[in-house]
VOGU-3710 file (C-alpha; in Angstrom, 3 decimals, decimal comma):
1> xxxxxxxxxx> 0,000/0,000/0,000  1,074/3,666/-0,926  1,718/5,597/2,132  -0,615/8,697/1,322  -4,320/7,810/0,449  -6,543/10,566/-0,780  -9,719/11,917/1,014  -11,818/11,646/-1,828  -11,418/9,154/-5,306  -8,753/8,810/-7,423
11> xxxxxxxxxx> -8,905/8,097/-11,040  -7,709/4,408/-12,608  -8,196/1,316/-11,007  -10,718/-1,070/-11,843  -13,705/-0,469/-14,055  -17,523/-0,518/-12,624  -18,789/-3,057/-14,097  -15,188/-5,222/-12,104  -15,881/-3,510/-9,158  -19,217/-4,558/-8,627
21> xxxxxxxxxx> -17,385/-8,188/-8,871  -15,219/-7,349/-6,226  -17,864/-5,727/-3,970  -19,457/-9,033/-4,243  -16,600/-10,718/-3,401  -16,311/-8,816/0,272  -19,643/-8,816/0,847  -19,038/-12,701/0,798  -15,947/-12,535/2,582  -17,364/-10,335/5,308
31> xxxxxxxxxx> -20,212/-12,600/6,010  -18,110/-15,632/6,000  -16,339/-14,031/8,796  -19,418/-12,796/10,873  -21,015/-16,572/10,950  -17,596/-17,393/12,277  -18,720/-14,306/15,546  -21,938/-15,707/15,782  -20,923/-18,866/16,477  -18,512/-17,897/19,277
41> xxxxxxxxxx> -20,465/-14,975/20,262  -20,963/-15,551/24,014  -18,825/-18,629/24,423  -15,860/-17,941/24,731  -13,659/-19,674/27,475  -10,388/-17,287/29,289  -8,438/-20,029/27,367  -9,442/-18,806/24,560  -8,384/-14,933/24,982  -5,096/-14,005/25,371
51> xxxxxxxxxx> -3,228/-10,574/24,693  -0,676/-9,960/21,838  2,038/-7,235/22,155  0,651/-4,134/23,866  -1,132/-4,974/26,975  -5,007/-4,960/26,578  -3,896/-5,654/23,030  -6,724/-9,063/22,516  -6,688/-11,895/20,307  -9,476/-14,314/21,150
61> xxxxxxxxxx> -10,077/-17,866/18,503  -12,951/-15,928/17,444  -10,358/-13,575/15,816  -8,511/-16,207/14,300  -11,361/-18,462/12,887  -13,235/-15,447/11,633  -9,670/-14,607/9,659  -9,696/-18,199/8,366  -12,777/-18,062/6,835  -12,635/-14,572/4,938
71> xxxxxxxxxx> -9,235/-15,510/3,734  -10,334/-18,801/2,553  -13,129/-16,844/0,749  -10,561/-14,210/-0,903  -7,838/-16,729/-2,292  -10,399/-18,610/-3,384  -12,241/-15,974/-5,193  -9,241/-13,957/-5,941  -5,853/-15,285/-5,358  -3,834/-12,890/-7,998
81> xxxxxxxxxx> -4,497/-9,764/-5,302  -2,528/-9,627/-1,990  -3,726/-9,032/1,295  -2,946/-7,513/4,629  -4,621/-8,911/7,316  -4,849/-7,939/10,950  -3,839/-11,571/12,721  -1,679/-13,118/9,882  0,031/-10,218/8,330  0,579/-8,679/4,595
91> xxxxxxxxxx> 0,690/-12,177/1,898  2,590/-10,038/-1,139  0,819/-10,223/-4,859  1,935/-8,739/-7,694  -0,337/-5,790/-8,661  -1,745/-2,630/-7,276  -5,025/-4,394/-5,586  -4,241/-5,030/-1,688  -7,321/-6,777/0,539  -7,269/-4,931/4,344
101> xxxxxxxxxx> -9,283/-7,574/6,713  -10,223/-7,273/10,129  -11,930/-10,153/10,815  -13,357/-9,017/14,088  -13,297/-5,209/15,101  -14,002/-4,924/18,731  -12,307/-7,752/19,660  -12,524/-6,200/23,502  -15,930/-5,973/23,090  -16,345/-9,192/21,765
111> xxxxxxxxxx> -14,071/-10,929/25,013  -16,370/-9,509/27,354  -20,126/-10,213/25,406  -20,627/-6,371/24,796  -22,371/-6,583/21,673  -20,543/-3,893/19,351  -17,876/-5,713/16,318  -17,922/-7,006/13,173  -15,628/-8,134/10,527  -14,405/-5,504/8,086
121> xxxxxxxxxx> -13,255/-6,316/4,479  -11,806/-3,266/2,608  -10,317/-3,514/-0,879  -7,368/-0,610/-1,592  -6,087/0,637/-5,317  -2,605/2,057/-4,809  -3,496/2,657/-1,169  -7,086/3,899/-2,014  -9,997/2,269/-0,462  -11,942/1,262/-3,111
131> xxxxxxxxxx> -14,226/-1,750/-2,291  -15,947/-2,081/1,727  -18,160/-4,685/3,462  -18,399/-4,639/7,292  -20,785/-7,486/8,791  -22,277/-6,316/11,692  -23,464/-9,596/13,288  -25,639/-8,745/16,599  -27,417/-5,990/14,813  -28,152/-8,067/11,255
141> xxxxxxxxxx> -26,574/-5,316/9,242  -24,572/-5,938/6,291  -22,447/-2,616/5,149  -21,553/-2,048/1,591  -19,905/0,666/-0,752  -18,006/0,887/-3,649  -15,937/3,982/-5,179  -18,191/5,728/-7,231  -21,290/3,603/-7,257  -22,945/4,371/-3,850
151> xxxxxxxxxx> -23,112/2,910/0,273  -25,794/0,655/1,500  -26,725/-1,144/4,406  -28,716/-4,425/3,822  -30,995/-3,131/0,651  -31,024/0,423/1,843  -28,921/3,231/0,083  -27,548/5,041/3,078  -26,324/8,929/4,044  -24,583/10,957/6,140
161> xxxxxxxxxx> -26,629/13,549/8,743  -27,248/16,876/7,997  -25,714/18,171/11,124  -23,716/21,168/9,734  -22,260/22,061/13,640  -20,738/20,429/16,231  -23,269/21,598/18,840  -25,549/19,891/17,440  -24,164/16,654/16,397  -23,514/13,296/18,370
171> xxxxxxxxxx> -19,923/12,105/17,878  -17,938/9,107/18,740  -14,126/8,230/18,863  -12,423/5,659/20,838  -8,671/5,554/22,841  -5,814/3,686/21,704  -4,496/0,486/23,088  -0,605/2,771/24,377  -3,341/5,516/25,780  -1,694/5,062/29,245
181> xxxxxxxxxx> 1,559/5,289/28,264  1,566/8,668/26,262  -0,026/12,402/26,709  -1,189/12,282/22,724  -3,904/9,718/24,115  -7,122/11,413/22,857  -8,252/12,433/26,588  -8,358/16,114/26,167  -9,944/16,305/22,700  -12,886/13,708/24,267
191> xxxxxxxxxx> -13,332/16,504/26,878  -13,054/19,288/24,706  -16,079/17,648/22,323  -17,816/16,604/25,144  -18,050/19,481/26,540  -19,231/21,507/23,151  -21,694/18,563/20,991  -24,530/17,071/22,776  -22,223/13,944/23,222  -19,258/11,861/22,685
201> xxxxxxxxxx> -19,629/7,825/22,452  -17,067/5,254/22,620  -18,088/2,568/20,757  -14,643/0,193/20,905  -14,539/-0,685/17,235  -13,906/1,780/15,019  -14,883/0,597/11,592  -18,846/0,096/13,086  -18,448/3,892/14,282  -17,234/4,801/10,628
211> xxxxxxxxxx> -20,768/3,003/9,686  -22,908/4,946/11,727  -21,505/7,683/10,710  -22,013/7,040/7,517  -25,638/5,897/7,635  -26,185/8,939/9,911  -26,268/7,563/13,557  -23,454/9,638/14,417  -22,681/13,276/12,805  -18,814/12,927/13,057
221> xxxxxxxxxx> -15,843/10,689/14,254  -11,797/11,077/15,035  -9,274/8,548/16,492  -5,858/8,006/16,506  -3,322/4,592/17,068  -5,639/3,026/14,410  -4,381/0,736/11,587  -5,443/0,137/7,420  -7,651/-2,302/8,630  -9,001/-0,781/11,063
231> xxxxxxxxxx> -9,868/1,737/8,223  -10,210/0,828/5,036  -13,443/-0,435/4,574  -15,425/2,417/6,901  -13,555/5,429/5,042  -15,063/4,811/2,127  -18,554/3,968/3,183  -18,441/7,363/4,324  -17,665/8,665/1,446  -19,669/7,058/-0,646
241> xxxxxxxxxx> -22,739/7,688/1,405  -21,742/11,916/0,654  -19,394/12,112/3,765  -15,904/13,241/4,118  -12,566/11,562/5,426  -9,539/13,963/6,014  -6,447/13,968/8,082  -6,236/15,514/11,412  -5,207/18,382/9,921  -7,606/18,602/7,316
251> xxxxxxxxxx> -5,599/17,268/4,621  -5,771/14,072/2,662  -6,483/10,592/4,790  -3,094/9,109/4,980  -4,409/5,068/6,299  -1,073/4,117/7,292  -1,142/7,531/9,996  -3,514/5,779/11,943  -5,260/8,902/12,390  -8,867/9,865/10,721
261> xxx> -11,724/12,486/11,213  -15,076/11,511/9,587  -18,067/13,590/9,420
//
């Protein structure tokens, strides 16, 4: 993946008619992992959670399996385009195509039963989101978009809000896993907005937030410590349901900066 990726489409790539192919394909891949959540969805045993690198950092077998399946789905259904996944790492292709799989966001969430994940499939072009599906298991909502042809959610076309101020609008962000460990840790912009919208949530997985905001749950989002799968698919169902992604400083969404604000 390129390190800079644009707020907003970028020319080239793959045709509409191939896209549409490929939406297909991670809309499949997507639900392939969410059956994999439902069915350990409340069972899991403390054997089966442990922590990876940074503490508080959770990988559960839910993780894995869910990974298993939507990468069995993708090689399958295209095995000429890489991908980087969250559990097993970047497998190299030739070509500008890269897959970006989490195959369960909110994996805290998940550990403890709160009911707030789902598996995110993103498809980048040269480091551009281009393809999303997000499987949002609990709540029976499958997430969709492709650049240039529109977002959905199930069989519904889907928006952004209105809300034009932040007084007015209902944000969410969410605190990185080395919050305790630096001062850039979020805290004083989550007071700041709290204390000037009618409300700041913290959902814990930050590609579902990216969906409500862009089916118009939630007017706006930011977060940093975040990674291009964490990413990829959400950005650009905000965008393609008439929203806007942007740097923290307002420039172009760079995935690999971890960083994101979404309105």
């Amino acid at each position: 993946m390129s390190d800079a990726t644009a707020s907003g489409p970028q020319p080239g790539g793959p045709a509409p008619a191939e896209l549409e192919r490929l939406m297909t394909v991670a809309v499949r891949a997507a639900q392939a992992g969410g059956t994999q959540l439902r069915r350990f969805h409340g069972r899991l045993s403390e054997a089966q959670v442990r922590e990876k690198g940074v503490s508080g950092n959770l990988v559960t077998e839910a993780d894995l399996a869910a990974e298993e399946a939507v990468l069995a789905l993708l090689e399958a259904e295209t095995p000429e385009i890489g991908v980087l996944a969250e559990e097993t790492g970047r497998r190299e292709r030739q070509g500008d195509l890269e897959w970006c799989v989490d195959p369960l966001d909110g994996t805290t969430n998940f550990a403890h039963g709160y009911p707030f994940f789902a598996t995110s499939v993103g498809l980048c072009w040269r480091g551009t989101p281009i393809v999303a599906a997000l499987a949002v298991p609990v709540l029976d909502e499958l997430y969709r978009a492709a650049r240039g042809l529109g977002a959905w959610c199930n069989d519904r076309p889907i928006h952004v809000s209105r809300c034009s101020s932040v007084r007015d609008a209902l944000l969410v962000t969410g605190f990185a896993y080395d919050r305790a460990s630096r001062l850039d840790n979020n805290y004083a912009e989550f007071a700041w907005f709290t204390h000037r919208s009618r409300g700041v949530r913290r959902g814990g997985a930050a590609a579902v937030d990216l969906a409500f905001v862009a089916c118009g749950r939630c007017d706006g989002y930011w977060e940093r410590g975040l990674s291009p799968w964490d990413l990829a698919a959400g950005t650009l169902l905000v965008q393609e349901a008439g929203g806007v992604v942007c740097s923290y400083s307002g420039g172009p969404l760079d995935l690999a900066s971890g960083r994101v604000v979404a309105c």
